[in-house]
PLY file of the C-alpha trace (Angstrom):
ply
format ascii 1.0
element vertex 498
property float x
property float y
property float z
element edge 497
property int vertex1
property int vertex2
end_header
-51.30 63.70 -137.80
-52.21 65.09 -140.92
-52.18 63.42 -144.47
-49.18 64.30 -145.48
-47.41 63.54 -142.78
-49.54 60.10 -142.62
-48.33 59.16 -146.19
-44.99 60.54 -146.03
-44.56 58.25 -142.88
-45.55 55.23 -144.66
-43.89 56.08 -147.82
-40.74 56.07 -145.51
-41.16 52.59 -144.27
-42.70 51.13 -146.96
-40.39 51.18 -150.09
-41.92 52.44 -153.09
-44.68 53.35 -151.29
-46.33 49.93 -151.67
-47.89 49.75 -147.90
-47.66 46.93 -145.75
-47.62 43.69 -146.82
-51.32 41.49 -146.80
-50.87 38.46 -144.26
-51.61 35.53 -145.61
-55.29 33.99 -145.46
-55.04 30.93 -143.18
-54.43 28.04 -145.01
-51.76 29.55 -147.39
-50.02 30.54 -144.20
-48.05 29.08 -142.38
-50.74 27.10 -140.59
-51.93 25.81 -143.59
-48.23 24.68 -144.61
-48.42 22.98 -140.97
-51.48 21.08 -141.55
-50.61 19.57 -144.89
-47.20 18.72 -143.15
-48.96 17.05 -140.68
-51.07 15.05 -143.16
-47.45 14.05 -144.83
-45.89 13.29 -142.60
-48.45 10.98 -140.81
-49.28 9.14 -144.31
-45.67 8.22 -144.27
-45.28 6.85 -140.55
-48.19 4.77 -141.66
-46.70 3.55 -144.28
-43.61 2.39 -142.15
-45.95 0.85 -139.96
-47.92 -0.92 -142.72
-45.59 -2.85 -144.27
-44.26 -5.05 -141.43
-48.86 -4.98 -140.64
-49.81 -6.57 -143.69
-46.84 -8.76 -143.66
-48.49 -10.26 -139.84
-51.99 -9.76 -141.58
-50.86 -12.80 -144.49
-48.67 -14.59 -142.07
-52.09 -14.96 -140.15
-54.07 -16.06 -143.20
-51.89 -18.90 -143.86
-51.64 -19.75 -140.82
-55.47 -20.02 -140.38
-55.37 -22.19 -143.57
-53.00 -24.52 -142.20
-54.78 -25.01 -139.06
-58.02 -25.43 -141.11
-56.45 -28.11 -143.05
-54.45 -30.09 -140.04
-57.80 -30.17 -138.45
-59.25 -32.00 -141.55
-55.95 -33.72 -142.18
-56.08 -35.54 -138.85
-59.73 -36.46 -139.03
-59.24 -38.20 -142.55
-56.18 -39.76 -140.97
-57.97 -41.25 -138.28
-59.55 -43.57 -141.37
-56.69 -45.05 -142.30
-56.74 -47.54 -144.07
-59.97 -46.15 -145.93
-59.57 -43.72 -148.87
-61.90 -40.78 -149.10
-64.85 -40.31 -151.72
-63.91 -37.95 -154.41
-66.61 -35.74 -153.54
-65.10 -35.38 -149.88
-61.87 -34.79 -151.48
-63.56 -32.05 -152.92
-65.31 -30.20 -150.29
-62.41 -30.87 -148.19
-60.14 -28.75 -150.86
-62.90 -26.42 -151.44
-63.54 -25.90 -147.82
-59.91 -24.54 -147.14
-59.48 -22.83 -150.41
-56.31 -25.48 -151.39
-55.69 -27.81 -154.43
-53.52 -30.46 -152.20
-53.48 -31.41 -148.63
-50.74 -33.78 -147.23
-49.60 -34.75 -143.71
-46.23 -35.92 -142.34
-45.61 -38.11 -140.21
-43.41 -40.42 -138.71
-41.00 -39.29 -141.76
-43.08 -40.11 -144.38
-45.55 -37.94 -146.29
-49.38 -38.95 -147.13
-51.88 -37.39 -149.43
-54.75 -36.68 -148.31
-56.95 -34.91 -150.52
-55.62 -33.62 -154.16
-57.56 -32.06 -157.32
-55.56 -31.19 -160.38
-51.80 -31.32 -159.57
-50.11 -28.26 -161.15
-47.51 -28.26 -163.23
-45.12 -26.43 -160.98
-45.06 -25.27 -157.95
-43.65 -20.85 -157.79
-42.84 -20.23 -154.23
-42.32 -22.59 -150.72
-42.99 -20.91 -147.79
-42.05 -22.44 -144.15
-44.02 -20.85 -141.34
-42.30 -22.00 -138.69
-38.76 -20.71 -139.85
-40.02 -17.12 -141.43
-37.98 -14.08 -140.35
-39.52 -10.36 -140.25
-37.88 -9.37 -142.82
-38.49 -12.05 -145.22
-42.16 -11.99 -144.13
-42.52 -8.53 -145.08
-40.14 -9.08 -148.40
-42.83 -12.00 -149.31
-45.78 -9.92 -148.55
-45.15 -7.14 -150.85
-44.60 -9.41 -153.58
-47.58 -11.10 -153.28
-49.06 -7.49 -153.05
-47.72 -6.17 -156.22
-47.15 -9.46 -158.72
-48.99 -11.83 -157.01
-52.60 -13.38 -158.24
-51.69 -16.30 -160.54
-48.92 -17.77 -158.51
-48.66 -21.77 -157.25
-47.10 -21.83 -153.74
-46.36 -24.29 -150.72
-47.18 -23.69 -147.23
-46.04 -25.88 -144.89
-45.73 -25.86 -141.36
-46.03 -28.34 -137.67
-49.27 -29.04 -136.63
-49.59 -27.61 -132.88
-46.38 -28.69 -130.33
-46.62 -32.18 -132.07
-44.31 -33.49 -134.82
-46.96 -33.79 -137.92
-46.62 -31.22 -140.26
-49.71 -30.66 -142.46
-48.81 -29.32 -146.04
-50.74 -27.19 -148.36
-50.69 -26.28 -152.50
-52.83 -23.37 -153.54
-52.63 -19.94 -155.48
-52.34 -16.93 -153.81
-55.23 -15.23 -155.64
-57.72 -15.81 -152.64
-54.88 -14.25 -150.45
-53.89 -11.17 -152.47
-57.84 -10.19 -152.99
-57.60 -10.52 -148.94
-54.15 -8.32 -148.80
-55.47 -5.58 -151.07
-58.87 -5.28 -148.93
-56.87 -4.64 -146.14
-54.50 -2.02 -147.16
-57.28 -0.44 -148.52
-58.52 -0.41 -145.16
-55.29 0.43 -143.56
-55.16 3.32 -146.25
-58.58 5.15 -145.40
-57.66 4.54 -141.76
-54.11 6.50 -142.02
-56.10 9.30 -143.85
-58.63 9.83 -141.03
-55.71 9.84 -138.20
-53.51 11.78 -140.01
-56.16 14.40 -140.94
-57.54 14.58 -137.38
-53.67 14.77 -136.11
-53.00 17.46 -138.61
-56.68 19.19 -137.64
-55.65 18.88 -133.74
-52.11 19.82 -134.54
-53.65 22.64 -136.33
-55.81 24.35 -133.77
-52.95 23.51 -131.08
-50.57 25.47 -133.00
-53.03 27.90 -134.63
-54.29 29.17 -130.43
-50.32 29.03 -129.31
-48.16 30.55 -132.17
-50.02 31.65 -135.58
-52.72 33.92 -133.60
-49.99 35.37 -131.22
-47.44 35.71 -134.56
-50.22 37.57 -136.05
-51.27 39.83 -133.23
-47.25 40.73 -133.21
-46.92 41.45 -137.09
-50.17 43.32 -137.20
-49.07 45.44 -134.16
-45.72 46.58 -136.13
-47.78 47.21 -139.25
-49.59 49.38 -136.98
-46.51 50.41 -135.28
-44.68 51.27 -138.34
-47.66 53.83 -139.77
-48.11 55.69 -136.60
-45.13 55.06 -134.32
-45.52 58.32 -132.41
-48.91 57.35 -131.64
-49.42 55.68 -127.93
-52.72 53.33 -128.95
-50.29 51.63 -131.18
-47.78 50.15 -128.72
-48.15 46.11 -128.43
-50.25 45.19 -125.39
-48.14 41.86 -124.17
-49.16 39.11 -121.89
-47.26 38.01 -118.62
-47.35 34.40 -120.02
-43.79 32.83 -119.64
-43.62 31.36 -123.31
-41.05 32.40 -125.95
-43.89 34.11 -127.67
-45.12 35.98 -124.70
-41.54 37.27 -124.27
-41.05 38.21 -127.75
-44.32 40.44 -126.97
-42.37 42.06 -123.72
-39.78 42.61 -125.71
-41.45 44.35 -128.99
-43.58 46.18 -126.07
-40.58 47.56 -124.50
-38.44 48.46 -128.13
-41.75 50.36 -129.16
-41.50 52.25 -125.90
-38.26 53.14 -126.32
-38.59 54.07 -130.28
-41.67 56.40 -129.05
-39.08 58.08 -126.42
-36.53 58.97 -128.74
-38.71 60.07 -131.54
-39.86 62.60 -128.85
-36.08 63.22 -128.08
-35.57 64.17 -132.21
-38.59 66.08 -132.06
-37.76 67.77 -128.86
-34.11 68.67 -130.17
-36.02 69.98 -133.72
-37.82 72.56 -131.46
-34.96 73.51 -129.07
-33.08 73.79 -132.25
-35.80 76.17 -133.88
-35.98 78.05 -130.76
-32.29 78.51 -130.36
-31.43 79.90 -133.50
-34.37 82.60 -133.10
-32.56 83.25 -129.42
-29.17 83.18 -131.26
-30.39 85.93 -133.27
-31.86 87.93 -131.60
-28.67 87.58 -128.82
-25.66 88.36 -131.18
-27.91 91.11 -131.88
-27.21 92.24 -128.17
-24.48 90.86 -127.77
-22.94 92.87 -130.28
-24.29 96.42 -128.95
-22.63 94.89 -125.75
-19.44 94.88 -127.60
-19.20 98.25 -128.97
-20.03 99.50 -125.78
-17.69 97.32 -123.77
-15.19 98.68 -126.24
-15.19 102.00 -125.22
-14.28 101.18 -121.25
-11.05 100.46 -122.56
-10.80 104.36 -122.54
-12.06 105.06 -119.20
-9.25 106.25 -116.64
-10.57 104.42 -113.82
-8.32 102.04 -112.69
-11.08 99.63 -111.28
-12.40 99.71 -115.05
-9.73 99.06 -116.54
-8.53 96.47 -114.23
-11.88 94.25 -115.33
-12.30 95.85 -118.53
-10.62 93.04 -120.30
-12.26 90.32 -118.76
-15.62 91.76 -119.97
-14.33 92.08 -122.94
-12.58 88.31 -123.27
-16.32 86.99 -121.73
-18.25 89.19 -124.18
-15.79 87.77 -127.05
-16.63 84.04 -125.72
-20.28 84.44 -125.54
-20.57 85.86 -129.60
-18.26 82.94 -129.98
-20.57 80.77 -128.58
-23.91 82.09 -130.25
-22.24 81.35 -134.15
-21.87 77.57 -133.23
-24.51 77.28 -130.79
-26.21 75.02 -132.84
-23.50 72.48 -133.36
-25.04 69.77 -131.63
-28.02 69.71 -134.03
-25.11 69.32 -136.83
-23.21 65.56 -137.93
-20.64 66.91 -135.39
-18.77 69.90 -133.72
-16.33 71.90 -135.64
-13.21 70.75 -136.52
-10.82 71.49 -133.54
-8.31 74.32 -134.18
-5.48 73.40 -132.19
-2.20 75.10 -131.02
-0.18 74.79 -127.90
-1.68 77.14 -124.98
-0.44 77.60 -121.37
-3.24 75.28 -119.13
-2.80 77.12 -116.40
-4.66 80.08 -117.61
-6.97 78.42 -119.26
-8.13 77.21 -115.90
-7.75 81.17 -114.68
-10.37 82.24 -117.40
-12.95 79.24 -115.69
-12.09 80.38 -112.25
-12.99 83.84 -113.15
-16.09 83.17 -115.24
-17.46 81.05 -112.54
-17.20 83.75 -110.49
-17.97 82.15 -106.78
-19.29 83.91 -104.68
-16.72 84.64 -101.45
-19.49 84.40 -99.08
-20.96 80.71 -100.53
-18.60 78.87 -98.63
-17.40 76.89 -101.58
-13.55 76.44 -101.70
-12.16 76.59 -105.48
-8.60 74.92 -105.78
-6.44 75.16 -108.99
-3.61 73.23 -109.06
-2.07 73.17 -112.66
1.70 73.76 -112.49
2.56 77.09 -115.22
4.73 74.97 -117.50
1.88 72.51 -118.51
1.00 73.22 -122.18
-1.87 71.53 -123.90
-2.13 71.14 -127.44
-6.24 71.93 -128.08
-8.25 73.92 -129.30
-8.73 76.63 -126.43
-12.50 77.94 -126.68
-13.43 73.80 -127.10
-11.55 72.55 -123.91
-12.83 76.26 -121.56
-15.77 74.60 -122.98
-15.58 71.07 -121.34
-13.77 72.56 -117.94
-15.96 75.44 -117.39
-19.01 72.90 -118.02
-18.01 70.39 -115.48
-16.71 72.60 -112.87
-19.99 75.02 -112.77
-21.94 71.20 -112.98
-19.66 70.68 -110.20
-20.96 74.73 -108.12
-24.25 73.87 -109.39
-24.26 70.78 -106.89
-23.21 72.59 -104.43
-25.80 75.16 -105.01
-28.41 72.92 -104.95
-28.23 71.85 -101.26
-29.24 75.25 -100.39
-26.96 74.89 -96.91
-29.01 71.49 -96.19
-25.43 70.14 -94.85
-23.63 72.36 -92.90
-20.15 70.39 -91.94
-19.64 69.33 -95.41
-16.48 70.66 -97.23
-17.51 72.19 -100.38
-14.78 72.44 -102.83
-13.54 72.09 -106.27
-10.41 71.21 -107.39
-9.37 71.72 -110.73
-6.15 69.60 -111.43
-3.57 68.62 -114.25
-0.22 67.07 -115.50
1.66 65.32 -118.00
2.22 62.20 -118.86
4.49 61.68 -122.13
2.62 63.29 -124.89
-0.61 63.38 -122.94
-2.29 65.93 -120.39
-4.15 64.65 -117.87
-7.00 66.90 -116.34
-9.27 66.05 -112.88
-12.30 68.24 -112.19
-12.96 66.74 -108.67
-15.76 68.29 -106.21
-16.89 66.85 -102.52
-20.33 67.36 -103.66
-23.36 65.07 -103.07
-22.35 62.87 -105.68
-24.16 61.92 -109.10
-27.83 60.11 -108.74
-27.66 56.67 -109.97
-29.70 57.16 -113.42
-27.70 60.10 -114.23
-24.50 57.36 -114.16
-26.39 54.62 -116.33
-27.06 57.53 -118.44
-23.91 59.80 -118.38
-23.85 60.70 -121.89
-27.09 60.49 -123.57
-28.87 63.74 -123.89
-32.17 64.61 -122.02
-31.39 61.19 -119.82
-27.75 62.20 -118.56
-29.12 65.39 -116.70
-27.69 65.10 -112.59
-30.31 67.51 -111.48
-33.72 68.35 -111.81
-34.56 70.36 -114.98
-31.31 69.13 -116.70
-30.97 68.57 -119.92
-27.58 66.87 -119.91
-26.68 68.28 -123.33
-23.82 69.25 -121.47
-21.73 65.94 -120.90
-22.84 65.65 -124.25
-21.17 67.81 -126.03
-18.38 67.94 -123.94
-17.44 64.58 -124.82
-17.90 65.35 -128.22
-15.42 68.33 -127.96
-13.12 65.59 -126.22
-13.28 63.32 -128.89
-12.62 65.56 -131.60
-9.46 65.98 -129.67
-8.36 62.67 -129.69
-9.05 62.09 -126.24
-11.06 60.61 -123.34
-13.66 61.86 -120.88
-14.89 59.79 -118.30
-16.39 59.22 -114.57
-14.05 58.29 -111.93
-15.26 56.31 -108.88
-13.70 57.74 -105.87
-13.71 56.83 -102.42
-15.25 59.43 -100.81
-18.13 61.87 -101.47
-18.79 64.02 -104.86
-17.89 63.28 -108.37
-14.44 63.38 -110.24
-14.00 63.44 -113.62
-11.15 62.77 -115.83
-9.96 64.39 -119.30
-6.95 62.98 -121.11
-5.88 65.12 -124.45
-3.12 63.70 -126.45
-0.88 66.00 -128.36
-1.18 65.82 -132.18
1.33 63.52 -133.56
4.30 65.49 -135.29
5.12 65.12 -138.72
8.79 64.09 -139.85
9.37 67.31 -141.51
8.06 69.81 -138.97
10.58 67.99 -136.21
13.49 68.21 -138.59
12.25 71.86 -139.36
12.22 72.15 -135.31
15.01 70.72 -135.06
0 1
1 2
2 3
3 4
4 5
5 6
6 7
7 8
8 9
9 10
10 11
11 12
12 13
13 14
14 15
15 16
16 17
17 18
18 19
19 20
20 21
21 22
22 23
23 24
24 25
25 26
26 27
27 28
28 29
29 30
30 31
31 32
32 33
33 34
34 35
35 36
36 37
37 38
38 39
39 40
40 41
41 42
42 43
43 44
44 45
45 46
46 47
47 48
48 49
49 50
50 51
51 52
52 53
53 54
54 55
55 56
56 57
57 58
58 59
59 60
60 61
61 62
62 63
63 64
64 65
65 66
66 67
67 68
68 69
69 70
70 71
71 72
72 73
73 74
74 75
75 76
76 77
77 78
78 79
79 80
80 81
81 82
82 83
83 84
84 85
85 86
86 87
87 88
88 89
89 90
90 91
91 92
92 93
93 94
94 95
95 96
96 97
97 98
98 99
99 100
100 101
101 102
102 103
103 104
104 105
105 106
106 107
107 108
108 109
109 110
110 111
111 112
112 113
113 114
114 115
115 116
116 117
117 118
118 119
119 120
120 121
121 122
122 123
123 124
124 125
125 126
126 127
127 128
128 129
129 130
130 131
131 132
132 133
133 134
134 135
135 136
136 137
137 138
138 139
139 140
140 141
141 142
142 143
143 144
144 145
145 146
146 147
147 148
148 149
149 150
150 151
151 152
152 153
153 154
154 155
155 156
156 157
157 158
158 159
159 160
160 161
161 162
162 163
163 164
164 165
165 166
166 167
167 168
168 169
169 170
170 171
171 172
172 173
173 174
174 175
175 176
176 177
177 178
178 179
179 180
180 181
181 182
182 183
183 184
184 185
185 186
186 187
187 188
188 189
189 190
190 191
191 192
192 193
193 194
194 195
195 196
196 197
197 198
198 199
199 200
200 201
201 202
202 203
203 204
204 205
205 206
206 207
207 208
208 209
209 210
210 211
211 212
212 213
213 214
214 215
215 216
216 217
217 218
218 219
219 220
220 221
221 222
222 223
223 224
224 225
225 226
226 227
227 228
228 229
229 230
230 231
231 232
232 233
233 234
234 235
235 236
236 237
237 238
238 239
239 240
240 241
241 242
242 243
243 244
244 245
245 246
246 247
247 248
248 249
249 250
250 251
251 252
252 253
253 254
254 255
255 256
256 257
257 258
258 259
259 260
260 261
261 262
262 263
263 264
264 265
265 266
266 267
267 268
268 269
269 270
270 271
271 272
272 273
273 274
274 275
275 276
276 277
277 278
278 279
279 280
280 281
281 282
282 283
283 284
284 285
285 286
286 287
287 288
288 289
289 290
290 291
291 292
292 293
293 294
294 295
295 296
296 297
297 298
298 299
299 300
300 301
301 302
302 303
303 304
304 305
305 306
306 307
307 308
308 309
309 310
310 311
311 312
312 313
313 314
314 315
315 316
316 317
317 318
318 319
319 320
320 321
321 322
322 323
323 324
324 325
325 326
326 327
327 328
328 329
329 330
330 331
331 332
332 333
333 334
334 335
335 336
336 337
337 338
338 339
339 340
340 341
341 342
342 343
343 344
344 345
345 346
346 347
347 348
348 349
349 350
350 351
351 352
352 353
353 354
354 355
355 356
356 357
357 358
358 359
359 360
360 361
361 362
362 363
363 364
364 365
365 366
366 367
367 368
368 369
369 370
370 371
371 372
372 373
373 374
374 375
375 376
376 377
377 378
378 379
379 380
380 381
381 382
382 383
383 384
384 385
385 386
386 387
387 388
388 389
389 390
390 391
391 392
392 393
393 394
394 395
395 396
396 397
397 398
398 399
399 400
400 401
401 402
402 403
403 404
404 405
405 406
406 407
407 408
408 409
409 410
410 411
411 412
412 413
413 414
414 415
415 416
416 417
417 418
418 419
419 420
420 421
421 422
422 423
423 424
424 425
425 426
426 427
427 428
428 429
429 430
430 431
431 432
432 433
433 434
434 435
435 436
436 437
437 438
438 439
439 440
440 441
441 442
442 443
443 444
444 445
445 446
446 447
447 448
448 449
449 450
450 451
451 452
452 453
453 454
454 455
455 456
456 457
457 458
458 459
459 460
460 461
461 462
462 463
463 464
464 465
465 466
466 467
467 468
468 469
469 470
470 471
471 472
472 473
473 474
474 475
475 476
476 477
477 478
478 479
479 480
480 481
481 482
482 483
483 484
484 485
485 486
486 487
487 488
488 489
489 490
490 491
491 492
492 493
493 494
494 495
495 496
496 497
């Protein structure tokens, strides 16, 4: 492909000639929008699951101070009646981090060791009768506006019925809270990041590279798509990806075979209109000769003088629109009421059959029928489906012996319609040319076939109103069945009739 052509293609599929679009580099992708995602959203399960930790983590710590002061609280009871030194008192306090220690017992309450008695007491707390979420309600506010607060711990001392009793400020215990959700904190960061990182190469290897590979391959696509290196190579993988890839595969397949369609109908078109001039050319020397039979006394000329002359009429006809498919559409129909019947006459005699081909041609359209068509467009469709029809026939080359080979060429009326058959006991249509009836270079019942021929006979049909179709039949060969409705009447042209 040339230049021109090259940027005239992608100035076609890119707007404003702008080219195709950059993908992104991998972390402003969507990978990288994954793997910050990832990150999130791990930071924030953490964060559900840190709240009810820490709560456990101070729940713990007071409980290890209570059990560190029942253990010294039952040793000084044990000296009853004996007070303790001041400087035991001390290291007793100092050595579980409390200001007062007292044990009950029996239903009375006895201090055992006290320093400085403050003036009030903030917060009680009862271990033993703590719910989850009052645990984790109490933790976070020792998190956040704790550190100069007096509270009360409390709590039984083992499965017995003492109760050991503590006073202290929760500044030891919020340095020991903030320690560990910093520790909590740097330990959600790694997880999440290696999460998001193995999240990241996971999805990366299973759905960004094989996203890519399909984008870049219809960029590709799209710059050259009548180029066959450019078709997507898929996988046989069974994941939605993999068939996304069969499917692109496939769609580029079948854009590549109808871009050679167009470009195949662009050259039969050029070569048809240098065939249609040069053949009105002849056909019109034909015509002034055919003319002058008309003066011939032979009755044998002048018996199919008119016939050449109706054929010869046809086929100049034929060359001035011969080039109607390449149009938007056929001409507009030019309809009137004609006799059927001789309609189907004028295909019997063009077809011509040969007496001595053993192929039976039956006509049975009763004289009164009239049609309301245009008459050159419907010859058209019957004389293309009945010589499809001889052409079958022709084709066997006397293969089959004791079949019956014969056309029949019926019609009648049904209120405003006409109904017309075109049934042969041919060899019947191949199965592609029946998935493919009415597409052109696909349609094509025989070898060589272009199967413009269905085509624009149902076009012709259409323009009429009507319906073409293929009839299933019991038997062998193929039927087909035209239905042309007459044009509806005005309300002044029936009074006028009338």
């Amino acid at each position: 492909m040339d230049d021109e052509a090259r940027t005239s293609g992608r100035s076609e599929a890119w707007p404003d000639g702008a080219g195709p679009e950059a993908m992104p580099r991998l972390f402003h992708g969507l990978s990288g929008r994954l793997l910050w995602l990832t990150v999130i959203f791990v930071m924030l399960a953490e964060i559900l699951i840190f709240v009810p930790s820490i709560a456990g983590m101070r729940t713990n710590w007071l409980r290890d101070r209570l059990d560190t002061a029942a253990a010294a609280g039952i040793v000084i009871d044990g000296l009853q009646p004996a007070e303790l030194p001041r400087a035991v008192q001390d290291d007793t306090l100092l050595a579980t981090g409390t200001k007062v220690i007292a044990l009950r017992k029996d239903g009375t309450s006895r201090l055992l060791a006290a320093t400085d008695l403050p003036p009030q007491v903030d917060a009680q707390y009862d271990l033993a009768h703590t719910s989850l979420l009052s645990s984790m309600r109490e933790a976070l506010g020792t998190l956040f506006f704790g550190g100069d607060q007096v509270m009360r711990v409390f709590g039984p001392i083992g499965d017995s019925d003492m109760q050991i009793e503590l006073v202290m400020t929760d500044n030891a215990l919020r340095k020991e809270m903030l320690k560990y959700a910093k520790m909590m904190f740097l330990l959600s960061l790694l997880i999440s990041l290696i999460t998001a990182i193995l999240i990241f190469v996971a999805i990366n290897r299973m759905m960004i590279t094989p996203i890519r590979r399909l984008t870049l391959s219809m960029q590709n696509f799209s710059e050259q798509p009548d180029d066959p290196s450019r078709i997507f190579s898929a996988d046989r993988s069974r994941g939605e990806l993999a068939v996304a890839g069969r499917h692109l595969t496939a769609m580029q397949r079948e854009l590549q075979r109808t871009l050679r369609q167009q470009k195949n109908l662009v050259d039969l078109g050029l070569a048809v209109s240098k065939i249609n001039h040069d053949m009105r050319n002849i056909l019109a020397s034909a015509q002034l000769m055919s003319d002058r039979l008309t003066d011939v006394d032979d009755p044998m000329v002048r018996s199919f003088a008119p016939k050449l002359l109706r054929t010869i009429d046809r086929a100049v006809g034929y060359t001035t629109e011969v080039l109607a498919y390449g149009q938007a559409s056929e001409a507009e129909p030019r309809r009137r009421r004609v006799q059927l019947s001789e309609l189907c006459q004028d295909v019997r005699e063009i077809l011509a059959i040969d007496p001595e081909a053993g192929i039976e041609f039956l006509e049975q359209v009763p004289a009164d029928i009239e049609i309301d068509c245009d008459s050159e467009q419907i010859f058209r469709v019957i004389h293309n489906l009945c010589r499809n029809a001889l052409q079958a026939f022709v084709n066997l080359d006397g293969s089959d012996g004791a079949m019956t080979r014969r056309i029949t060429l019926t019609a009648h009326r049904v209120g405003s319609v006409v109904s017309i058959t075109v049934d042969d006991t041919g060899p019947g249509m191949p199965r592609k040319a029946r998935e493919n009836l009415f597409s052109a270079f696909r349609g094509s019942a025989r070898s060589g076939g272009t199967g413009l021929g269905l085509v624009i006979a149902r076009e012709l049909v259409l323009a009429h109103g009507g319906t073409i179709g293929l009839v299933e039949k019991p038997g062998p060969g193929t039927q087909f069945r035209i239905e042309i409705p007459d044009r509806p009447v005005a309300l002044d042209d029936y009074r006028a009739r009338a």
